[in-house]
matplotlib code that plots the C-alpha trace (Angstrom):
import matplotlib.pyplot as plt

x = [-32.9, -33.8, -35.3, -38.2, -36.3, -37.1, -33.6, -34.4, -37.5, -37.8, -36.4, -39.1, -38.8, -39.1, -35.9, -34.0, -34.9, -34.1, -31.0, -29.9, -30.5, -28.6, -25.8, -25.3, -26.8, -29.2, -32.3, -32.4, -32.4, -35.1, -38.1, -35.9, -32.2, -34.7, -35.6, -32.1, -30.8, -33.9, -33.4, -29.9, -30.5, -32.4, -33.1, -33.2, -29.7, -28.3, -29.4, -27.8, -24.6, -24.5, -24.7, -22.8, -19.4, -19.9, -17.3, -19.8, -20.7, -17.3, -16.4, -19.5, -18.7, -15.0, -16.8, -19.0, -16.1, -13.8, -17.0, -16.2, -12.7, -12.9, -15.2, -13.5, -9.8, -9.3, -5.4, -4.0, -0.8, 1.8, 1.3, 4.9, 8.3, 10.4, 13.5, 16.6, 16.3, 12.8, 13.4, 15.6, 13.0, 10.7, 13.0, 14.1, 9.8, 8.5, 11.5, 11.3, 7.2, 7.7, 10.2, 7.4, 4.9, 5.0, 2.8, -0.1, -4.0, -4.0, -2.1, -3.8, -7.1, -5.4, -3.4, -3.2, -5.2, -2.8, -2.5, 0.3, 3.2, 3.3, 2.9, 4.6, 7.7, 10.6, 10.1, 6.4, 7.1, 9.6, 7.9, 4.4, 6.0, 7.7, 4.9, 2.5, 4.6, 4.8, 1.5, 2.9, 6.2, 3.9, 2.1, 5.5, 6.4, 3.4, 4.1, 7.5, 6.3, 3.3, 5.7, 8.7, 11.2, 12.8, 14.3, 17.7, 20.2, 22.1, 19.8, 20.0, 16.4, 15.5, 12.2, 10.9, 8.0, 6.5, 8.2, 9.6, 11.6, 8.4, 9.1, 12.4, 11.4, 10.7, 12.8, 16.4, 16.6, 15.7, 18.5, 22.1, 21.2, 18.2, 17.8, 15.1, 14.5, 12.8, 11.1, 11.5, 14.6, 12.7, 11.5, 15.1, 16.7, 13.6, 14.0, 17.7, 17.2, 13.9, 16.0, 19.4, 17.3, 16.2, 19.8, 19.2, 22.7, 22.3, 19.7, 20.5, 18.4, 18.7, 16.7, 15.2, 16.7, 19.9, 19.1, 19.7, 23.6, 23.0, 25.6, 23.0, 22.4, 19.2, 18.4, 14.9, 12.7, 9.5, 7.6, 3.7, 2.0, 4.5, 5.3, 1.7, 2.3, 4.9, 4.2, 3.9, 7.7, 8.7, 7.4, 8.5, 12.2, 11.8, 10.8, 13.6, 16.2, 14.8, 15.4, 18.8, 19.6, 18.2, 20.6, 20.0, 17.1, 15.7, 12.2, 10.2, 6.8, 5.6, 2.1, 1.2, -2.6, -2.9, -5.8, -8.0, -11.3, -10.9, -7.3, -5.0, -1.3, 0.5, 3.8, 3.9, 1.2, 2.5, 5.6, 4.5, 2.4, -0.9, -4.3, -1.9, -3.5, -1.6, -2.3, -0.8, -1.0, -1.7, -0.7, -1.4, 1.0, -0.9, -0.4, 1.3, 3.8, 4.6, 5.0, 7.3, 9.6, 9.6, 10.9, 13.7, 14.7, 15.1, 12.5, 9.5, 6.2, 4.6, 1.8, -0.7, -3.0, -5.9, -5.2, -7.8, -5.2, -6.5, -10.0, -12.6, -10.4, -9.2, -7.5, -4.5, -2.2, 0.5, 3.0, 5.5, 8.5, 11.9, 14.7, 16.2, 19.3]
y = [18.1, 20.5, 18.4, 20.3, 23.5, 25.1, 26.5, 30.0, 30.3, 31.5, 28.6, 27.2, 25.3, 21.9, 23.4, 23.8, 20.2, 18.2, 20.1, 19.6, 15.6, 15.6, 17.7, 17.4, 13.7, 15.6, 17.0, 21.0, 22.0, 23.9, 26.6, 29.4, 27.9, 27.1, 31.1, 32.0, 29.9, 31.1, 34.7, 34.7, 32.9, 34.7, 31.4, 27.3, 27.2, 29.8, 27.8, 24.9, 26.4, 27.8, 24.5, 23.2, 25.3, 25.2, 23.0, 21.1, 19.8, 19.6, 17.4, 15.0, 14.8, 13.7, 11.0, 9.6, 9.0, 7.1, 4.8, 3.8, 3.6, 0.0, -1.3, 0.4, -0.7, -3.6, -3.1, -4.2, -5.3, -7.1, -10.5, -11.5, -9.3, -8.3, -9.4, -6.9, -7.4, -6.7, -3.6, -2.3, -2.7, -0.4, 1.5, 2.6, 2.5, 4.8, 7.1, 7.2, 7.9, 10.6, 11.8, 12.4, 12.4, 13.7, 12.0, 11.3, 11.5, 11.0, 13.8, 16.3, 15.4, 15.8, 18.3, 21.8, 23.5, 26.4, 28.6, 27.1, 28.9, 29.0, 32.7, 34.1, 35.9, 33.8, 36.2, 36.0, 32.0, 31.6, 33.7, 32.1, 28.1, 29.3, 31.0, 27.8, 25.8, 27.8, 26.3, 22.7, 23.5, 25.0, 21.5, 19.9, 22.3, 21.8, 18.0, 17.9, 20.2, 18.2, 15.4, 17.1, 17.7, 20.7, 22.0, 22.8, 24.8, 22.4, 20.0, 18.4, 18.3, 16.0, 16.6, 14.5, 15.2, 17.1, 20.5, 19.8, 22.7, 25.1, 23.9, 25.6, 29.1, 28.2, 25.6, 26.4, 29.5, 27.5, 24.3, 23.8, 22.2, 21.8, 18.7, 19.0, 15.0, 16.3, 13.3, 15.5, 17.6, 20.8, 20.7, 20.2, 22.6, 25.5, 24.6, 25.4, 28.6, 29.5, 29.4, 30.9, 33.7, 33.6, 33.5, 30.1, 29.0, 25.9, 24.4, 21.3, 19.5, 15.6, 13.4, 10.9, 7.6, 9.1, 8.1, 4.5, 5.7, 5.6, 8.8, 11.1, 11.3, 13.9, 14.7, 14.9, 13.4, 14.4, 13.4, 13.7, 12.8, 11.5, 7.8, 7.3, 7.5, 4.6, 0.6, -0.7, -2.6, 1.0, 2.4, -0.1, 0.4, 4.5, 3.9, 1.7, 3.7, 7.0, 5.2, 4.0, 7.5, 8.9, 10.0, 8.7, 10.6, 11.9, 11.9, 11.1, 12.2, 10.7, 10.1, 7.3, 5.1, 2.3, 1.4, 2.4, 1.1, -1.6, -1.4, -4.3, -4.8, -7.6, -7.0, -9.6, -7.8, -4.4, -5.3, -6.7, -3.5, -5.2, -3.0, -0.2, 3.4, 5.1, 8.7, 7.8, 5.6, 5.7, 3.0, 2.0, -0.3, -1.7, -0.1, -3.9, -3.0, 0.1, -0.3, -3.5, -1.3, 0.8, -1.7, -3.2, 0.6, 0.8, 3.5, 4.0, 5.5, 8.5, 9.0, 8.2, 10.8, 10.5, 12.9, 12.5, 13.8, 10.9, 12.3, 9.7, 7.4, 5.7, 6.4, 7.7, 8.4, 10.6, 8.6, 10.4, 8.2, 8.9, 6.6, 5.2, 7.0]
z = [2.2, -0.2, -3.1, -3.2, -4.4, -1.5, -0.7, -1.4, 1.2, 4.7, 6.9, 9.5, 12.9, 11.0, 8.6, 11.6, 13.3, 10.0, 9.6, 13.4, 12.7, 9.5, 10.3, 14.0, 14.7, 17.8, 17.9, 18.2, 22.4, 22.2, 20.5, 21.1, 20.4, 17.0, 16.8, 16.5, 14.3, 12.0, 12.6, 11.6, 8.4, 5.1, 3.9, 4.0, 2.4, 4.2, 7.4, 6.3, 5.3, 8.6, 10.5, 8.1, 8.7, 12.7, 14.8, 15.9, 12.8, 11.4, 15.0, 14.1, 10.6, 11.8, 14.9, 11.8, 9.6, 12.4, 13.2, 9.5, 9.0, 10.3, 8.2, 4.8, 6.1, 4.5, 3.6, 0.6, -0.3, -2.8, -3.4, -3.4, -2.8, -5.4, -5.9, -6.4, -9.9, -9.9, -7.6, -10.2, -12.9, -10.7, -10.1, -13.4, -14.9, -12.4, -12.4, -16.1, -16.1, -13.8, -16.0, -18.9, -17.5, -13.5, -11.1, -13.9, -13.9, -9.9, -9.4, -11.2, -9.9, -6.2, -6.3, -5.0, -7.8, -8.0, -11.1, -13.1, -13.9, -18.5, -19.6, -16.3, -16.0, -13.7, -10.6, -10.2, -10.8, -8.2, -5.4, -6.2, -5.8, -2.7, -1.0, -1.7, 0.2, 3.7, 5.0, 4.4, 6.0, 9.1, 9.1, 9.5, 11.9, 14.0, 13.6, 14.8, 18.2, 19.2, 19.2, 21.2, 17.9, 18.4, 14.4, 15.3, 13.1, 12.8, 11.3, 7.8, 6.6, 3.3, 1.8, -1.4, -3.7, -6.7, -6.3, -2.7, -3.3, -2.5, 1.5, 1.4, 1.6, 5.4, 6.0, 4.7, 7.0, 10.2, 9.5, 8.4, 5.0, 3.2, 0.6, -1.9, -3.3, -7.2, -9.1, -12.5, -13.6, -14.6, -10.8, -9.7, -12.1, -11.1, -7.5, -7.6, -9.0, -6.8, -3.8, -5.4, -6.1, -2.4, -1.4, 0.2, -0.4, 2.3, 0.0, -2.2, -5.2, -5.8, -8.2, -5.8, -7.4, -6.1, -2.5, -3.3, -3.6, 0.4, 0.5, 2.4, 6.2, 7.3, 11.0, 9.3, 5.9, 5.3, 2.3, 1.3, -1.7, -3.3, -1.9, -3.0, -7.2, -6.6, -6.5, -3.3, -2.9, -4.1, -1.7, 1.1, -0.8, -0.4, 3.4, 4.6, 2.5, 4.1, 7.6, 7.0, 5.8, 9.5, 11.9, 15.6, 17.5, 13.8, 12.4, 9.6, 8.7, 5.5, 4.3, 2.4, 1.9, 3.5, 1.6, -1.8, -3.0, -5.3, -5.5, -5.9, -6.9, -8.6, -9.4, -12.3, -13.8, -12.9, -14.7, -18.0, -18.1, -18.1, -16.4, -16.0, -16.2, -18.9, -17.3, -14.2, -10.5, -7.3, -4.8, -1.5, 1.5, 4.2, 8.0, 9.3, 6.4, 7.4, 10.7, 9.8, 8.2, 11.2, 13.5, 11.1, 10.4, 14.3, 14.6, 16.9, 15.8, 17.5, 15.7, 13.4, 11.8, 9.3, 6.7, 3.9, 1.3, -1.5, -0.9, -1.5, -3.3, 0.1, 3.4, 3.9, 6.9, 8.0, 10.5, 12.7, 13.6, 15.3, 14.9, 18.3, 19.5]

ax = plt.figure().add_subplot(projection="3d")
ax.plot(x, y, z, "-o")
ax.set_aspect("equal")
plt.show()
């Protein structure tokens, strides 16, 4: 579009036509709707960034990238399932890399690019992971309304991932319990005292592997981007345990990809360590999977939401499920 360096320049009719075709898929209405767009932009680029950032373009942005989901979905998944013992192994390799190491590579390159917490004092690092996680926790929120889940006080809410303790500051005043699943101690040990200091005394930390104890019953689990930096029977593990831990009637919103370019997983490979990235994983379980685990776990979907959270690395869904009463 602007190859010629002209970005900088008075935009012109033909500006406005290519950038309508590009950005909108349509040819501009007419000379005048073409006037306006010129007289409220200084230059080329500023036209473009202004068709750019309008709904329109953001809604034909979203109908060009449904027309190609079905061409990019081709789901991947385990070659063969893994025995118990196998499980185990897993298990007790992915717990102890997130141990060392967090989520890895993959999670650094898509994760919230927050300011970090070294060289702060303890207050300014509690109230900062706190505050970063009330949009999430409005997301969940929103999900459980649009699908008629009302969060009761009396509710037992479990939420795993990389500092799932952030969600609490909205969450632990609106339930009965809150259960933050850590995959590291120093996130479990910080989010215990991030919501002491908030004087959430309903709120509760667990290392993640301890779910498989099958002690814990939630009204509600939500988990995203997390079930991603596990290996695929993992993840399948992580699902059905999450299920059987449900109450009647409760939900689970988790995201997870259901497919990534050029990604395949063998679990004999996986396990002799062989083509593993040493800086970290990401994983993907194919939508038929998922929604197998669904129906053994005795729950129904409700919804299935593109969420784009593994950027251009794949695509990735958030489903909404509620277990039958």
């Amino acid at each position: 579009m602007l190859s010629d360096n002209s970005g900088e320049r008075r935009p012109t009719i033909s500006d406005v036509s290519r950038c309508y075709r590009l950005l909108l898929g349509r040819e501009v209405e007419n000379v005048a709707v073409a006037g306006q767009q010129i007289v409220a932009s200084k230059t080329v680029g500023d036209l473009f960034e202004r068709i750019w950032h309008s709904q329109e373009s953001a809604r034909y942005r979203i109908g060009e990238s449904f027309r190609s989901v079905p061409a990019l979905l081709s789901e991947s998944e385990a070659k063969d399932a893994a025995r118990p013992e196998q499980l185990d192994q897993l298990w007790a390799r992915t717990i102890d890399t997130w141990a060392r190491r967090g989520f890895g590579s993959y999670y650094q390159w898509l994760g919230r690019n927050e300011v970090r917490f070294d060289g702060r004092n303890p207050k300014w690092n509690i109230e900062h992971a706190l505050d970063s996680g009330e949009a999430e926790a409005s997301e969940l929120l929103e999900y459980c309304r649009r699908h008629g889940r009302t969060i009761e006080a009396t509710d037992k809410v479990a939420v795993f991932g990389a500092e799932a303790f952030r969600l609490g500051a909205v969450l632990a005043p609106r339930v009965g319990q809150y259960l933050h699943l850590e995959v590291v101690p120093r996130d479990l040990e910080f989010g215990s005292q991030a919501l002491a200091f908030r004087g959430h005394t309903n709120a509760l930390g667990m290392m993640v592997a301890d779910l498989r104890g099958g002690n814990e019953q939630f009204d509600l689990f939500y988990t995203v981007s997390a079930l991603q930096y596990a290996p695929p029977p993992m993840i399948a593990d992580l699902l059905r345990i999450s299920l059987e831990s449900l109450r009647p009637g409760g939900f689970l919103v988790c995201q997870l990809p259901c497919q990534l370019h050029g990604y395949s997983f063998d679990l004999d490979t996986h396990l002799s360590e062989g083509g593993r990235d040493p800086m970290g994983e990401i994983h993907a379980l194919a939508q038929r999977e998922v929604f197998a685990i669904l129906e053994a776990g005795d729950a129904v979907a409700l919804g299935v939401v593109p969420d784009g959270r593994v950027g251009p690395l794949g695509i990735s869904f958030t489903f909404i499920a509620r277990k039958r009463d």
